[in-house]
py3Dmol code that shows the C-alpha trace and the ligand (Angstrom):
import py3Dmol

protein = """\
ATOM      1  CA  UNK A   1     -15.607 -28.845  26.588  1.00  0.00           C
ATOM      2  CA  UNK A   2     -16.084 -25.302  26.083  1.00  0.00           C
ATOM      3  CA  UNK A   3     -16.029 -24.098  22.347  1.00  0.00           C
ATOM      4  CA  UNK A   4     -13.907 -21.071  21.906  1.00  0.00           C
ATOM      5  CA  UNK A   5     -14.673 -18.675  19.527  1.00  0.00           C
ATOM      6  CA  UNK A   6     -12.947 -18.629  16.630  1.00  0.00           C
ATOM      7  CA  UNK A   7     -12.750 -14.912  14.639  1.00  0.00           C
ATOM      8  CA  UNK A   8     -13.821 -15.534  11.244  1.00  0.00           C
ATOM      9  CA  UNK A   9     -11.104 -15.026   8.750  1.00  0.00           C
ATOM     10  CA  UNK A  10     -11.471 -10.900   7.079  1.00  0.00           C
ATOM     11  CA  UNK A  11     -10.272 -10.531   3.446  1.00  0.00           C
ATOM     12  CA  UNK A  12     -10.405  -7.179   1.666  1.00  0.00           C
ATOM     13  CA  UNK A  13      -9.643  -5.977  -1.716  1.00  0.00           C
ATOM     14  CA  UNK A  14      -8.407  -2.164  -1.945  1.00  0.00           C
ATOM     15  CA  UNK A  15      -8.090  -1.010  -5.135  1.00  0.00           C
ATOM     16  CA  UNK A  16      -7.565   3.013  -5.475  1.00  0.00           C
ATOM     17  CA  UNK A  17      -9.878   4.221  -8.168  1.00  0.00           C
ATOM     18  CA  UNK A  18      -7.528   6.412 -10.393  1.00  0.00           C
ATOM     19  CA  UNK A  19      -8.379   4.219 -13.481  1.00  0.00           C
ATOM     20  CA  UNK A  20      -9.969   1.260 -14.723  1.00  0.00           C
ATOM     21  CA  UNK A  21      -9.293  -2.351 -13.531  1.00  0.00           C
ATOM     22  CA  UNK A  22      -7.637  -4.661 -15.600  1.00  0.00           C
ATOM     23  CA  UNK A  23      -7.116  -8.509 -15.529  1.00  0.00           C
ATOM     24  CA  UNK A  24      -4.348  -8.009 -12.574  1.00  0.00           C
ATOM     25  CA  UNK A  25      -7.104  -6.897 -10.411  1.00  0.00           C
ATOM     26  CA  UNK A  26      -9.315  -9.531 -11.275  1.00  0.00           C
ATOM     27  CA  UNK A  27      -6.978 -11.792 -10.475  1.00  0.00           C
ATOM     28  CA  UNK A  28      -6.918 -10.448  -6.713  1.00  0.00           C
ATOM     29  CA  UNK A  29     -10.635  -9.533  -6.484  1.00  0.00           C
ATOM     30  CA  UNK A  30     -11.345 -13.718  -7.489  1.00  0.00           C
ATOM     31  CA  UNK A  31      -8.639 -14.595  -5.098  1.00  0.00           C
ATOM     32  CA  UNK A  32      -9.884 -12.351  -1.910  1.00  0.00           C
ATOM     33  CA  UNK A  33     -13.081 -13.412  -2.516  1.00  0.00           C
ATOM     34  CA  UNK A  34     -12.783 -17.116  -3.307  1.00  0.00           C
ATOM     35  CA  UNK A  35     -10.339 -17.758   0.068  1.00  0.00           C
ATOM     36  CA  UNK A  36     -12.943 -15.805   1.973  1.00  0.00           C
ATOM     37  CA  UNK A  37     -15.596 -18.202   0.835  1.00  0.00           C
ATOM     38  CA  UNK A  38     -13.429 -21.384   1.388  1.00  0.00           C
ATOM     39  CA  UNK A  39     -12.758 -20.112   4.629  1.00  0.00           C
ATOM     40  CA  UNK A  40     -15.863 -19.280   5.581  1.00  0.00           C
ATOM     41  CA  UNK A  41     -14.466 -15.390   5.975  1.00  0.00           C
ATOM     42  CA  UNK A  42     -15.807 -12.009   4.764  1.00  0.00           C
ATOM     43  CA  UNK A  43     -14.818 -10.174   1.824  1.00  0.00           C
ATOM     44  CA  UNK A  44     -14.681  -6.122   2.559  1.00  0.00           C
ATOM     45  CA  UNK A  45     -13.701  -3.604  -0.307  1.00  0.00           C
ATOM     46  CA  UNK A  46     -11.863  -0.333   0.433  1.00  0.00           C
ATOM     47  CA  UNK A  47     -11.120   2.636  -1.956  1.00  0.00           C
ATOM     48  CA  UNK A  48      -7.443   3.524  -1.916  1.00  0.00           C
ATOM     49  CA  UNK A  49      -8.114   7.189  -3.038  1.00  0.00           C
ATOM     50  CA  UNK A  50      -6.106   9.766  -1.064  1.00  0.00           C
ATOM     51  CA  UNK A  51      -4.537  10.727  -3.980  1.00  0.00           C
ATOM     52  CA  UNK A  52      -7.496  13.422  -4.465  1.00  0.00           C
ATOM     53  CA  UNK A  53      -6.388  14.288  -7.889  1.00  0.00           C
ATOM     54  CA  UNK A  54      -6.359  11.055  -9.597  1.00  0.00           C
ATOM     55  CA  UNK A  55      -9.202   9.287  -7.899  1.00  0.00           C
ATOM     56  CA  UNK A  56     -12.537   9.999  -8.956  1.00  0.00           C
ATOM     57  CA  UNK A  57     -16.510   8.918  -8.678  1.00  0.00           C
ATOM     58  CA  UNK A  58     -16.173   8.126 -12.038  1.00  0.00           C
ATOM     59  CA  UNK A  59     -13.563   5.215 -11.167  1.00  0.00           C
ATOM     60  CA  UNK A  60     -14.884   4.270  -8.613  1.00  0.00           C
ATOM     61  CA  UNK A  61     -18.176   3.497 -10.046  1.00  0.00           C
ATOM     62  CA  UNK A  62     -16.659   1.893 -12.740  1.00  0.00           C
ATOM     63  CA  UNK A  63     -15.072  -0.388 -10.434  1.00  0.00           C
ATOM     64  CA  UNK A  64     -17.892  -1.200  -8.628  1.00  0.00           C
ATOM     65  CA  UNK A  65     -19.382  -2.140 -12.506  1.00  0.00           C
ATOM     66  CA  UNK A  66     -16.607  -4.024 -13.148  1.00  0.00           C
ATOM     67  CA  UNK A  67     -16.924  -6.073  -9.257  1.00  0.00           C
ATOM     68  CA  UNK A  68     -20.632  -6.068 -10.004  1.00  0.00           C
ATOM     69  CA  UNK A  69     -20.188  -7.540 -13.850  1.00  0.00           C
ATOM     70  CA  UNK A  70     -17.330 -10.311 -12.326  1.00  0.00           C
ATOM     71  CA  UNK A  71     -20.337 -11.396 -10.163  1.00  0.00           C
ATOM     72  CA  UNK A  72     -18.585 -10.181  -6.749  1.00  0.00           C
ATOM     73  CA  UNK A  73     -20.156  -9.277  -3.522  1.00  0.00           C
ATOM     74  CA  UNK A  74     -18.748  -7.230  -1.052  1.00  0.00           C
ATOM     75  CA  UNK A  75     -19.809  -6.396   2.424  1.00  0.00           C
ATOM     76  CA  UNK A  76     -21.405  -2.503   2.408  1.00  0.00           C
ATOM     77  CA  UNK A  77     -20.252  -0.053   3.980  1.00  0.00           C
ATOM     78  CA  UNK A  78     -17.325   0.239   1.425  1.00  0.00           C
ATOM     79  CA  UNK A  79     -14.359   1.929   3.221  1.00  0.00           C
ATOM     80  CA  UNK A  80     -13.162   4.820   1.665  1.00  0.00           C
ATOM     81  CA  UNK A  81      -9.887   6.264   2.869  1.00  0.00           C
ATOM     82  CA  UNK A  82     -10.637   9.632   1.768  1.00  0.00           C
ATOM     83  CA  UNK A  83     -13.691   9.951   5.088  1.00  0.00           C
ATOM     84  CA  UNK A  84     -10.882   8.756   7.512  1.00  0.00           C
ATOM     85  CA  UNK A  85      -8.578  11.604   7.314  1.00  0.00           C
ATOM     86  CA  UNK A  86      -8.413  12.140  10.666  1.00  0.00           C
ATOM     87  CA  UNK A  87      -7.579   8.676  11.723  1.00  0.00           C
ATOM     88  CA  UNK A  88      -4.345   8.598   9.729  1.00  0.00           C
ATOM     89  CA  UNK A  89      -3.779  11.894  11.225  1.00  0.00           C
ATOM     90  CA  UNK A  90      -3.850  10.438  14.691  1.00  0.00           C
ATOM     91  CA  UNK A  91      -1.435   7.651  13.787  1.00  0.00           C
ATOM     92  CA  UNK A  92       0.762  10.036  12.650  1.00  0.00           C
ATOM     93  CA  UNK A  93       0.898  12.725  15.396  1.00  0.00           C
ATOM     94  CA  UNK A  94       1.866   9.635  17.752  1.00  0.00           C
ATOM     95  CA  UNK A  95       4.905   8.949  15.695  1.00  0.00           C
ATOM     96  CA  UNK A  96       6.177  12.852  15.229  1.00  0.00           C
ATOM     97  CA  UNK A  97       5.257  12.940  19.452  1.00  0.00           C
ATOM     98  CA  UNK A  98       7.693   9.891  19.692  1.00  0.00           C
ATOM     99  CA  UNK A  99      10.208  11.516  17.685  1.00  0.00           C
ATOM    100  CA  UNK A 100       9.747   9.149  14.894  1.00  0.00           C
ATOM    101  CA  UNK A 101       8.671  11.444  12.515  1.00  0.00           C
ATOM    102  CA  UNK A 102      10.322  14.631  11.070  1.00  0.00           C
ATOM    103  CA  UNK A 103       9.018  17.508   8.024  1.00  0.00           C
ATOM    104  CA  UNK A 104      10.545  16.907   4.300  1.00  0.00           C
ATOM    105  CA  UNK A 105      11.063  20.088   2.621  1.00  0.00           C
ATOM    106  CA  UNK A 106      12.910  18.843  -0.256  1.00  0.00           C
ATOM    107  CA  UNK A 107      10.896  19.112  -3.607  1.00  0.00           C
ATOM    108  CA  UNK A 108      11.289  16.377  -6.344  1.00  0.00           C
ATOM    109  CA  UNK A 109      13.357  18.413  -8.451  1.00  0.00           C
ATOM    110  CA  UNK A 110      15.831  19.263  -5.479  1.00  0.00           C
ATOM    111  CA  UNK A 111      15.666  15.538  -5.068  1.00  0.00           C
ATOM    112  CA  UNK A 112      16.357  14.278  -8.622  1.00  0.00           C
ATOM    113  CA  UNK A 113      19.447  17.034  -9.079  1.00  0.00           C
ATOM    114  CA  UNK A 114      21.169  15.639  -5.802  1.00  0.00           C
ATOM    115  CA  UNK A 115      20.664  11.854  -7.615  1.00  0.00           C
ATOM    116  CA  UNK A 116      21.374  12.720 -10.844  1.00  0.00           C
ATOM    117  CA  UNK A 117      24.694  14.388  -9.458  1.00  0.00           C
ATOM    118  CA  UNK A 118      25.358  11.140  -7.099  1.00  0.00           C
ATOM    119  CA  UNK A 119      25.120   8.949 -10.116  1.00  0.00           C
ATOM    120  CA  UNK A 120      27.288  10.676 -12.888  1.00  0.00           C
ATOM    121  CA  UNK A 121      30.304   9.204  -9.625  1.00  0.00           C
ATOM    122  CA  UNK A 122      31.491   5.890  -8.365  1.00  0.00           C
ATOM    123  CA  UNK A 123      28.770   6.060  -6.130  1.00  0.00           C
ATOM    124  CA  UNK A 124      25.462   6.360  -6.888  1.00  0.00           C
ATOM    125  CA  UNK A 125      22.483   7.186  -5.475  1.00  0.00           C
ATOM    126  CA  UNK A 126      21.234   4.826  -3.251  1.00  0.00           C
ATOM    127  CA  UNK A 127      17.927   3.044  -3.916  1.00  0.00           C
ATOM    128  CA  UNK A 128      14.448   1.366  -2.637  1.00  0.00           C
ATOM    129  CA  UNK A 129      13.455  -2.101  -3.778  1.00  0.00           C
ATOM    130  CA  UNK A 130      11.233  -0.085  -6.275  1.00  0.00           C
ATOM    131  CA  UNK A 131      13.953   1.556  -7.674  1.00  0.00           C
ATOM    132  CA  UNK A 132      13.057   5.115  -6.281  1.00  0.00           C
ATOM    133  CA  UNK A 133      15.753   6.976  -4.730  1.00  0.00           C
ATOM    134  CA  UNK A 134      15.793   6.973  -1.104  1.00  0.00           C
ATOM    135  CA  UNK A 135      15.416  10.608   0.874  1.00  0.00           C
ATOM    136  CA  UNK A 136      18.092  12.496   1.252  1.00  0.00           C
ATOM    137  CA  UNK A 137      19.481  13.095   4.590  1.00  0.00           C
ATOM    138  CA  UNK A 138      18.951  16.913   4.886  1.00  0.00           C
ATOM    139  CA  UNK A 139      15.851  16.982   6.680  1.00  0.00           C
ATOM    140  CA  UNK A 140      16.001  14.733   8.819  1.00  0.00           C
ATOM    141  CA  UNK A 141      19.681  16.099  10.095  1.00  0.00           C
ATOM    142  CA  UNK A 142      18.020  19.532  10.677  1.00  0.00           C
ATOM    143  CA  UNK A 143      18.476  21.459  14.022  1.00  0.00           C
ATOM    144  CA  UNK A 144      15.237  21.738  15.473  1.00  0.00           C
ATOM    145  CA  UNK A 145      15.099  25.510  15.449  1.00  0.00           C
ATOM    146  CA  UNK A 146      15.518  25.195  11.165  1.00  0.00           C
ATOM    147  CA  UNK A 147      12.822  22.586  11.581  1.00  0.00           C
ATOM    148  CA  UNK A 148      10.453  24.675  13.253  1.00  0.00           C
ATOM    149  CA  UNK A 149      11.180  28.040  11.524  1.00  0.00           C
ATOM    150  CA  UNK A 150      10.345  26.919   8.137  1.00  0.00           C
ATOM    151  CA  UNK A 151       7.406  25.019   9.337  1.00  0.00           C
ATOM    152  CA  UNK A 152       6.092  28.348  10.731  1.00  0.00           C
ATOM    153  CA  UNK A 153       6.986  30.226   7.778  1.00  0.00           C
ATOM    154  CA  UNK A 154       4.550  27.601   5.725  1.00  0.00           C
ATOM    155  CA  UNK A 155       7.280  26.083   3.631  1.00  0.00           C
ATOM    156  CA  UNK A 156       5.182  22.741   1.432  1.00  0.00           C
ATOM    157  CA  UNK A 157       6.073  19.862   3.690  1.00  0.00           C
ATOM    158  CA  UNK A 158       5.658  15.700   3.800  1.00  0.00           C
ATOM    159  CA  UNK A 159       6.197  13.824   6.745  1.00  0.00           C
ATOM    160  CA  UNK A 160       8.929  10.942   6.630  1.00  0.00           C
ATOM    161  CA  UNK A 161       9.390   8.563   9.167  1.00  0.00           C
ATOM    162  CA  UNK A 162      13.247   8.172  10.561  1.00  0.00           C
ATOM    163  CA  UNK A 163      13.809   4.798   9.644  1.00  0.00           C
ATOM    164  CA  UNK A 164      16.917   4.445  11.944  1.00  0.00           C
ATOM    165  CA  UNK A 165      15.274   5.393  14.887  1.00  0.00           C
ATOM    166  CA  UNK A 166      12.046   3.844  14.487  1.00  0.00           C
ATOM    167  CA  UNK A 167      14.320   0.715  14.015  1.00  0.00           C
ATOM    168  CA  UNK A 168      16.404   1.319  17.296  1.00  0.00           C
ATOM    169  CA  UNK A 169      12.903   1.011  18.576  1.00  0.00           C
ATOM    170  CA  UNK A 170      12.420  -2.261  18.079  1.00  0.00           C
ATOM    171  CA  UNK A 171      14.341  -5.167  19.131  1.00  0.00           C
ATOM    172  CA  UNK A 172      13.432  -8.558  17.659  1.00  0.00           C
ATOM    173  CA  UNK A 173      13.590  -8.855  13.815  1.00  0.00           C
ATOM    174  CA  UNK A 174      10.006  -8.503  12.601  1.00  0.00           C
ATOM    175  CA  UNK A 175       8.581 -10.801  10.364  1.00  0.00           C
ATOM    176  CA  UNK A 176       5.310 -12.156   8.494  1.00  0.00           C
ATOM    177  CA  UNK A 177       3.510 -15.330   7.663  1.00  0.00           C
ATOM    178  CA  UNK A 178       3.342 -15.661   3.578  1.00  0.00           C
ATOM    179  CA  UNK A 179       1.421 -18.527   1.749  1.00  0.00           C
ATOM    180  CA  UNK A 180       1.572 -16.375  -1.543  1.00  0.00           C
ATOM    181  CA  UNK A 181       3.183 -17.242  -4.779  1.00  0.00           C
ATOM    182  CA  UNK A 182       6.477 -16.306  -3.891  1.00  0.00           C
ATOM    183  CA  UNK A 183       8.944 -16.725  -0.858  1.00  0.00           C
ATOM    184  CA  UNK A 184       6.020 -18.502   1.941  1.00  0.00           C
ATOM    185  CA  UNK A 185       6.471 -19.461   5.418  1.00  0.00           C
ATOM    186  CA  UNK A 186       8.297 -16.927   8.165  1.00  0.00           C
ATOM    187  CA  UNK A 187       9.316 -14.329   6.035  1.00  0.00           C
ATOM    188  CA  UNK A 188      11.707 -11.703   7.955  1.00  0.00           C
ATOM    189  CA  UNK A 189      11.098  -8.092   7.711  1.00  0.00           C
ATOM    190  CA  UNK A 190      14.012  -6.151   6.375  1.00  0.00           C
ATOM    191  CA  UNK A 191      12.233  -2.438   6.331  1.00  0.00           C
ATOM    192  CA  UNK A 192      16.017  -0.105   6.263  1.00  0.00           C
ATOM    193  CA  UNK A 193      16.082  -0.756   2.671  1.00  0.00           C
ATOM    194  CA  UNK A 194      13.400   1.885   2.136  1.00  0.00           C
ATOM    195  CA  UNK A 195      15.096   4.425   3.510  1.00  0.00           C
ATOM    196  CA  UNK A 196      12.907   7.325   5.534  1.00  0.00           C
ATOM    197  CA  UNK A 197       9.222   6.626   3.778  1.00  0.00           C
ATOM    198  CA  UNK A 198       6.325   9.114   3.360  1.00  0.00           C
ATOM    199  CA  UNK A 199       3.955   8.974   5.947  1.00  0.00           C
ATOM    200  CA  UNK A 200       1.856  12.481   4.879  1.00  0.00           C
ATOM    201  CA  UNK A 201       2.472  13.404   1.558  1.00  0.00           C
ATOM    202  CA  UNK A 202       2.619  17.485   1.074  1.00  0.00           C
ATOM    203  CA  UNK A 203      -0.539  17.197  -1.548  1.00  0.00           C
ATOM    204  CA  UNK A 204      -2.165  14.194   0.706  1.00  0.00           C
ATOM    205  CA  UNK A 205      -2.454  14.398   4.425  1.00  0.00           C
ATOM    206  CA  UNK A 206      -1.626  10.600   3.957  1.00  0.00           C
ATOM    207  CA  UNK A 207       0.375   7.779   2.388  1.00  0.00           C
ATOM    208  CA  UNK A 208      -0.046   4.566   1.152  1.00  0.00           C
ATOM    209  CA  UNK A 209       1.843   2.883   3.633  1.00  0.00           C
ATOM    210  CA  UNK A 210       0.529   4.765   6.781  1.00  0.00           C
ATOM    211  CA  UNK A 211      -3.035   4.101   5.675  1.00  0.00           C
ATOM    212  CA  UNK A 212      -3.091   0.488   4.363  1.00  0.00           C
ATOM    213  CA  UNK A 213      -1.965  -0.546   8.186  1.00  0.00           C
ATOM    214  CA  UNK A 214      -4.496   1.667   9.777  1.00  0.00           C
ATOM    215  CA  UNK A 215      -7.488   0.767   7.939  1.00  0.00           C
ATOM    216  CA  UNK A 216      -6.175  -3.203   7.796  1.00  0.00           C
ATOM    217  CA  UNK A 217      -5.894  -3.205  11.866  1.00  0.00           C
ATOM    218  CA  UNK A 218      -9.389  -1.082  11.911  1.00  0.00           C
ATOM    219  CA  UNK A 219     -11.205  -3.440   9.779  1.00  0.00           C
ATOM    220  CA  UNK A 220      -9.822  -6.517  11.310  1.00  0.00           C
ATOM    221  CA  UNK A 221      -8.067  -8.054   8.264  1.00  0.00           C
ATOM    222  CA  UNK A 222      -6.572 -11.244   8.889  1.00  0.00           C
ATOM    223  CA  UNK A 223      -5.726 -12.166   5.299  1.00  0.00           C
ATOM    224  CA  UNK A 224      -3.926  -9.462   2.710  1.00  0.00           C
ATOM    225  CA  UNK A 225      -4.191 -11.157  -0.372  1.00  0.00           C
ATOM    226  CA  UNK A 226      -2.605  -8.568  -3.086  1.00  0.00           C
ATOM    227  CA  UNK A 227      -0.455  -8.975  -5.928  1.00  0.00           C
ATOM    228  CA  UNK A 228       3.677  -9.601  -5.685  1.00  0.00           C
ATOM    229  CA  UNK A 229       4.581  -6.349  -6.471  1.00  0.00           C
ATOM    230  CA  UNK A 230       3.974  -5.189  -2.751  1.00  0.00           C
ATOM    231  CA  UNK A 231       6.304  -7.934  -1.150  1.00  0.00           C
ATOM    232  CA  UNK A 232       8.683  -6.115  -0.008  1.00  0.00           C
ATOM    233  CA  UNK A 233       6.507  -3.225   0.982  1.00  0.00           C
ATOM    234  CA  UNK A 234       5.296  -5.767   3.722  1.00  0.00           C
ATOM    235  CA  UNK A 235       8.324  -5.038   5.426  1.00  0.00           C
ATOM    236  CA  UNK A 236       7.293  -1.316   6.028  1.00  0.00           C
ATOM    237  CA  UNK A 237       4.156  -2.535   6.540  1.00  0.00           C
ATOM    238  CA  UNK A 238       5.161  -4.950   9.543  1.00  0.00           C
ATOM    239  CA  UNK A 239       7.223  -1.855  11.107  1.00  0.00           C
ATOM    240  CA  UNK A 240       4.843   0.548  11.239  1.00  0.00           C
ATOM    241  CA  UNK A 241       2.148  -2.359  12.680  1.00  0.00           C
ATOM    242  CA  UNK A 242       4.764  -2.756  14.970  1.00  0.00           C
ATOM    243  CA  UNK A 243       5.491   0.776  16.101  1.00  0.00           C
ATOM    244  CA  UNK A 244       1.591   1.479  16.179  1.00  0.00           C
ATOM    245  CA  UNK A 245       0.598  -1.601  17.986  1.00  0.00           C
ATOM    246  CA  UNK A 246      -1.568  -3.263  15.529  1.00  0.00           C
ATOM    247  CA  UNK A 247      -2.156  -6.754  15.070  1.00  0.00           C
ATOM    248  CA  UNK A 248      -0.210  -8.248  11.506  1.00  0.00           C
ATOM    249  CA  UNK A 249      -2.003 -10.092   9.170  1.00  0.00           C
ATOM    250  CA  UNK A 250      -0.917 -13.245   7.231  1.00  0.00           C
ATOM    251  CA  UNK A 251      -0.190 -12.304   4.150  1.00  0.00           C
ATOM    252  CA  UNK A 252      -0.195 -14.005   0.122  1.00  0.00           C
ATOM    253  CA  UNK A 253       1.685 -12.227  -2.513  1.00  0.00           C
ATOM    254  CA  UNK A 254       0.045 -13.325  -5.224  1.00  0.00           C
ATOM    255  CA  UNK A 255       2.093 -14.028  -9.100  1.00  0.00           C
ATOM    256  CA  UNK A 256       1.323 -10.735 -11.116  1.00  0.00           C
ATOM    257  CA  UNK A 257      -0.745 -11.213 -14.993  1.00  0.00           C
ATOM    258  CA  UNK A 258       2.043  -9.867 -17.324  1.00  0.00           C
ATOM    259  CA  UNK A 259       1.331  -8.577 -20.910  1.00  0.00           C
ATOM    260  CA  UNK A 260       3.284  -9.908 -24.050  1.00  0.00           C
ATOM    261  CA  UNK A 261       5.949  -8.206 -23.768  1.00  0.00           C
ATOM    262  CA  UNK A 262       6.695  -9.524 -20.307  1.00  0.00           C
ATOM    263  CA  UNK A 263       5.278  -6.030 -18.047  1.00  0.00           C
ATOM    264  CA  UNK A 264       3.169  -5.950 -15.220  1.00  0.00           C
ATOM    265  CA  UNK A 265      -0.280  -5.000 -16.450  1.00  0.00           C
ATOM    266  CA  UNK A 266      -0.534  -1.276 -15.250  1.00  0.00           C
ATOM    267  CA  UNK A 267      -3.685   1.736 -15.412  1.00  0.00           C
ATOM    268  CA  UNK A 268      -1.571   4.118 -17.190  1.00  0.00           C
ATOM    269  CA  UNK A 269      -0.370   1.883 -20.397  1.00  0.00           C
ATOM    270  CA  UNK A 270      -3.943   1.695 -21.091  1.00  0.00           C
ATOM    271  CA  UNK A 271      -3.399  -2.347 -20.288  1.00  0.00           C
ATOM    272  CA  UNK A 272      -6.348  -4.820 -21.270  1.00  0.00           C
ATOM    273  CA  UNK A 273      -9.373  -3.733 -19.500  1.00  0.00           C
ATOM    274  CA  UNK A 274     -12.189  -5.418 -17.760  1.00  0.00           C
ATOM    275  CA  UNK A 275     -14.355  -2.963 -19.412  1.00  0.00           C
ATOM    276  CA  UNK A 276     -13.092  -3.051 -22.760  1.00  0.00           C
ATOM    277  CA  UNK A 277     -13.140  -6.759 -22.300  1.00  0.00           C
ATOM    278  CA  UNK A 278     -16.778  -7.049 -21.020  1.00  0.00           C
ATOM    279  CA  UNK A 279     -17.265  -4.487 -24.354  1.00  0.00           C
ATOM    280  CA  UNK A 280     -15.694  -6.973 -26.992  1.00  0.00           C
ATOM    281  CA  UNK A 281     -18.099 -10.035 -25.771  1.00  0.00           C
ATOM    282  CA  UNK A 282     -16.264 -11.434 -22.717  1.00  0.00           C
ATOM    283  CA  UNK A 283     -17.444 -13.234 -20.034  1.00  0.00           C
ATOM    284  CA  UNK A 284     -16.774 -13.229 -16.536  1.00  0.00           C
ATOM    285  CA  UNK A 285     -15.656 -17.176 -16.850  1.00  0.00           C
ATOM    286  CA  UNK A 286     -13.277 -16.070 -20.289  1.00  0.00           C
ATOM    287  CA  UNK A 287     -11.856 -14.168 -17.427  1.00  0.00           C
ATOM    288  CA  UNK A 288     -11.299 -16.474 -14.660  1.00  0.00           C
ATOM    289  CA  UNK A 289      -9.834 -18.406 -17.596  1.00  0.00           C
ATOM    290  CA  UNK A 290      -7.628 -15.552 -19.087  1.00  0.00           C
ATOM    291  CA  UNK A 291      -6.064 -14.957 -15.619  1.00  0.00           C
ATOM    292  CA  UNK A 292      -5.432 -18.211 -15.061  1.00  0.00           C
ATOM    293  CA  UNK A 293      -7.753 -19.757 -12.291  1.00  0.00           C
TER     294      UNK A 293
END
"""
ligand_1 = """\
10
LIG
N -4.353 0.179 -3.503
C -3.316 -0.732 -3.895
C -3.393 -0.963 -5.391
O -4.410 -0.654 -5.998
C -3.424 -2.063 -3.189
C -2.883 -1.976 -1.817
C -2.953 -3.232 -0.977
O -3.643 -4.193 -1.340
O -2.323 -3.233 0.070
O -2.441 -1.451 -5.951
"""
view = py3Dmol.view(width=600, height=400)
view.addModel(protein, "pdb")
view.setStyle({"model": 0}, {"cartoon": {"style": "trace"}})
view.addModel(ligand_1, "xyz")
view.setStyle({"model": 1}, {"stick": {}})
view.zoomTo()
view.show()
């Protein structure tokens, strides 16, 4: 019989170093890394820091502390989104070529007076599963000659992807594999709810979204293993996989560690953190035990 090889499973935890980690990345760091190990995978890190004001070496150092401290290895080289610029950039000229792409010129303020005006009527504004306002319309209605004459007179721009189209695009409802915490087995994609998404922010030549499926299909992921509040985001996820032509990973949504007052742990509420814990005497097994594993 001939043996065929079988890729070993690829897990990766990509935290974006714009603050310290707290027990709700613990909690995915254990879980990446203990499924790679029971699966006899590989455990990559990645900095999420496009965001070139908020992430620093500072954080990032910390976090490798913090990884280091929790008694975590992690295959080097560590990949850093910030050194693959041009990638993203790549993925996205493909979609504006296809048409799939168009300039946003609105600013935020322009954006919260149109929602604040839509929701003082009957009908207001309509919103993501975040909760953030979807795009308004404006731009992506635009004759082309607008388009191009205040990209040439160097207008601040994002780029947004035109949901409907990219949608027309593609014919058989999308979907994932999930064997997280929440919803598991065929899960189907239902990306319209997020309206026209950022794929190039105006003060990032990126986004979240764009990036996280480039770098996952370039380092071979097979597993995301990530926390519950990026469910739904899978959907985007799956489209723009799908648009690009990369492979989808399974995916496990994992529960989220909440604080007393029932909130998802986050950087800016100065939450409990693994460096104030390691600080007041904890160790790494009180906190395996504090988030629950
Ligand atoms: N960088 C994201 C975060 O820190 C995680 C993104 C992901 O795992 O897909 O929340």
């Amino acid at each position: 019989m001939i043996a065929i090889p079988r890729q070993k499973p690829v897990f990766r935890f990509a935290p974006s170093p714009n603050g310290p980690l707290h027990l709700g990345h613990a909690l995915s760091a254990f879980l990446n890394r203990d499924m790679a190990a029971s699966n006899h995978g590989r455990f990559l890190l990645r900095m999420e820091d496009i965001d070139l004001t908020r992430c620093t070496p500072e954080f990032e150092a910390d976090i490798y502390a913090d990884l280091e401290w929790l008694d975590i290895d992690w295959e080097l080289p560590v990949r850093r989104q910030s050194e693959h610029f041009s990638e993203y950039q790549t993925a996205l000229n493909g979609l504006i070529e296809r048409g799939l792409a168009y300039p946003s010129f609105l600013t935020r303020g322009e954006i919260r007076a149109r929602v604040a005006a839509a929701d003082t009527t009957a009908l207001a504004w309509p919103r993501d599963p975040d909760g953030s306002p979807l795009y308004p319309p404006d731009d992506r209605e635009r004759t082309e000659d607008s388009r191009q004459a205040l990209l040439a007179s160097g207008l601040k721009h994002a780029w947004r992807l035109d949901m409907a189209r990219a949608l027309a695009l593609v014919d058989e409802p999308m979907s994932w594999t999930e064997t997280g915490d929440g919803e598991t087995g065929r899960v189907i994609a239902n990306a319209s709810g997020w309206g026209d998404v950022v794929l190039s922010r105006s003060d990032a030549p990126s986004s979240y979204h764009l990036c996280v499926v480039v770098d996952d299909a370039v380092q071979g992921i097979t597993h995301v293993v990530r926390g519950l509040d990026l469910f739904h985001a899978t959907s985007v996820h799956r489209l723009l996989q799908t648009l690009l032509g990369l492979p989808a990973p399974i995916y496990h949504h994992h529960r989220l560690i909440i604080d007393e007052e029932g909130l998802k742990l986050s950087k800016s509420r100065g939450d409990t953190g693994l460096a104030e814990l390691r600080e007041s005497g904890a160790s790494p097994t009180d906190i395996r035990r504090l988030v629950g594993l």
